[in-house]
N, C-alpha and C positions, 0 to 999 in steps of 0.2 A: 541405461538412462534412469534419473532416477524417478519415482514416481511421485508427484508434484499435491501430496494427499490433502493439502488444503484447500484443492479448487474442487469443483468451481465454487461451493457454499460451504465450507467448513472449516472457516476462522475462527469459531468457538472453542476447537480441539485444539486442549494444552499437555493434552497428556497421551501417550501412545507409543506402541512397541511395532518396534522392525527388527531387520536384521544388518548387519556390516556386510558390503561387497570392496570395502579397500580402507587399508587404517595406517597410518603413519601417526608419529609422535606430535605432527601439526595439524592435520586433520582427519577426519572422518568421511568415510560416503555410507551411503546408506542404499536399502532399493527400496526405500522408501521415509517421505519427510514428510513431518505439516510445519514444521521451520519455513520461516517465509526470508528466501536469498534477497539481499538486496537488487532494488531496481525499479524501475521507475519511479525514481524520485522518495523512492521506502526507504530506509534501514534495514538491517533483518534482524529479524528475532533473533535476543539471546535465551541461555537455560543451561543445562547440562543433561549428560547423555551417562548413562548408568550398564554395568555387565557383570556377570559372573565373574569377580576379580579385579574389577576397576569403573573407575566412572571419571569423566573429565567435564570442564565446566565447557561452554560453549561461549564464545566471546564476539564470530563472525559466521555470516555464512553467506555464500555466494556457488553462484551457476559459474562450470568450466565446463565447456563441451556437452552439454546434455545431464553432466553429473550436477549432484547440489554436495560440495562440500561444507563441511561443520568444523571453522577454525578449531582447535584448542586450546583454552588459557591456559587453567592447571590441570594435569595429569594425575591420579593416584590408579595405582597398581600395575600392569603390564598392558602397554596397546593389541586392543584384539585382534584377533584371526578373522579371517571372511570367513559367514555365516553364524557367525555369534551376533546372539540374541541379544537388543539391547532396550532400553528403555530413555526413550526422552521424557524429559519437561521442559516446557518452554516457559518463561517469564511469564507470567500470566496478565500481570499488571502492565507492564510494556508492548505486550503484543494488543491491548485495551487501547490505551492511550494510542497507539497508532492506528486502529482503524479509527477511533473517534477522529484522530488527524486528516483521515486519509478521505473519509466521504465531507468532511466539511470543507479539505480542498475540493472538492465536486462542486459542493453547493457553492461557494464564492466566484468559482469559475464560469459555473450556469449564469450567477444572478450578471456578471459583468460582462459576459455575453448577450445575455438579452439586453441587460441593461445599456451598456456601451459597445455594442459590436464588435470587445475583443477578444483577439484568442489567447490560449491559455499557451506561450511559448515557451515554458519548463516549470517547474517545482519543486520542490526538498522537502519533504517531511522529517520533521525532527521528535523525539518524546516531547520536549519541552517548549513548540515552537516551530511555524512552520513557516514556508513561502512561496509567490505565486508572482512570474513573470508575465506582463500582459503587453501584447502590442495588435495595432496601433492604441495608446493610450494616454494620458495626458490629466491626471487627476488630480482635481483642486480638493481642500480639506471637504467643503462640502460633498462631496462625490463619495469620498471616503466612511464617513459618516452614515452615507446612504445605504454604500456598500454591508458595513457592516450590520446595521436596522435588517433592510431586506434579508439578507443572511439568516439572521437572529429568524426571523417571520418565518421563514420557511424552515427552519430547526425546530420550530416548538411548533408545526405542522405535524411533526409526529410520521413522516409518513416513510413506507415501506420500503427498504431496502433489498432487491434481490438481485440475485448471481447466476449467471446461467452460461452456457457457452451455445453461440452464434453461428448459422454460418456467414462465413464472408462475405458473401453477396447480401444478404440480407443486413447485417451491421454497415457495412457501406450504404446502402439505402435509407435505413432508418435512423444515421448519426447526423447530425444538423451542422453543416458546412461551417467549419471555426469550430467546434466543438473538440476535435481528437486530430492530432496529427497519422492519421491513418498511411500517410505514405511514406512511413517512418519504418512499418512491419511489412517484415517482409512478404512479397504474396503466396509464401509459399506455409505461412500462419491460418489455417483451415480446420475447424472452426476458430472462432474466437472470442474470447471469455469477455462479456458484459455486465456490467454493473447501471444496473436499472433504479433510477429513486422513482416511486410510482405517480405516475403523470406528469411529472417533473422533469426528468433527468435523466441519459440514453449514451453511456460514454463503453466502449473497450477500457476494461483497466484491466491488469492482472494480481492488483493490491489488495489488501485487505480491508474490509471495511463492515460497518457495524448494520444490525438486520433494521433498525427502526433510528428516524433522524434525530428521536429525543434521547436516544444514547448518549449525542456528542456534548449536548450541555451548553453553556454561552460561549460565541467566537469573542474576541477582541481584537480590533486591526488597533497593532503596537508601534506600526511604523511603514512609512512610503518611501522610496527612494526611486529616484532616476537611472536608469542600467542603462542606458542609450538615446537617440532621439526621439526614437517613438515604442521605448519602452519603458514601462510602472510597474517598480516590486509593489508588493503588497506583504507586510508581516501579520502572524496572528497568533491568539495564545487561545486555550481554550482555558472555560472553568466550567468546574461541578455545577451542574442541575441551572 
């Protein structure tokens, strides 16, 4: 299996050496990534992957079985042998923008939780662009407006962002009913990795996300749409500072 080197705290790391344990002309494995595979509602980091004799760009990457394979776009030089040495870099500026994405879907989720008692029933983060299914929901322009204010309040809070991993009884306990579709993992996911905004905010994610909330800079909700009868997208865009 491979090892998952960017949790529980270390989204920071863009740069890092492993080795190959299976290599094909379409992908890579590794026994060890801080590549984030897509999944819940992530994308996954792109980059490329570097060896004695070749280096290929990295264009996907996604969990099969326990492994984290690393698409390949373009190939230069011979696909390696297992136990060669290699070197990643990962996008650095993409894998950025997506945790700034990734904890301000939190905050939006939190504020329209408390705010409106709903839950957050899926999401998609995008680099340029993201969204947030809500039900039961029912939001007039005003409501929207609000949303985004209170948002904005609690981002220039400034406040801390940490990661840690949980046991499951205890994140069961201390996640706030509507907060995480917890009966979604399976129970056989012990412990489980939490993403804490401090006093704030108490969700299981296994996303990446940024240490402090003034990272993510200004939300903007760009648009609402109805998905059902008692469901409200919510789009949003972020900007610098």
């Amino acid at each position: 299996m491979t090892d998952l080197r960017y949790l529980p705290d270390s989204e920071d790391v863009t740069s890092f050496d492993a080795a190959v344990t299976e290599a094909t002309e379409d992908s890579l494995v590794l026994d060890g990534t801080y590549f984030y595979p897509e999944g819940g509602g992530q994308p996954p980091d792109h980059g490329s992957l570097a060896w004695d004799g070749g280096e290929a760009t990295v264009v996907d990457v996604y969990k099969d079985h326990g492994e984290v394979r690393h698409e390949i776009g373009e190939l230069s030089g011979e696909v390696p042998e297992p136990g060669t040495a290699v070197h990643g870099e990962i996008d650095a500026e993409r894998r950025r923008t997506l945790r700034r994405m990734h904890t301000a879907q939190h905050v939006v989720s939190r504020v329209v939780l408390d705010e409106y008692g709903a839950t957050t029933a899926g999401n998609q983060i995008y680099p340029d662009r993201s969204r947030i299914d809500f039900e039961p929901a029912d939001f007039d322009d005003e409501d929207v407006a609000f949303i985004e204010d209170r948002s904005n309040e609690v981002i220039q809070r400034d406040l801390a962002v940490t990661k840690a991993e949980r046991p499951r009884e205890e994140v069961e306990r201390e996640t706030d009913e509507g907060r995480a579709l917890l009966d979604l993992i399976p129970d056989s996911v012990d412990p489980l990795r939490v993403v804490e905004i401090e006093d704030y905010d108490y969700c299981p994610c296994g996303g990446t996300h940024v240490t402090h909330l003034g990272e993510i800079g200004r939300l903007e909700i760009v648009d609402t749409s109805r998905k059902g009868a008692d469901t409200e997208r919510i789009e949003f865009v972020l900007h610098e500072g």
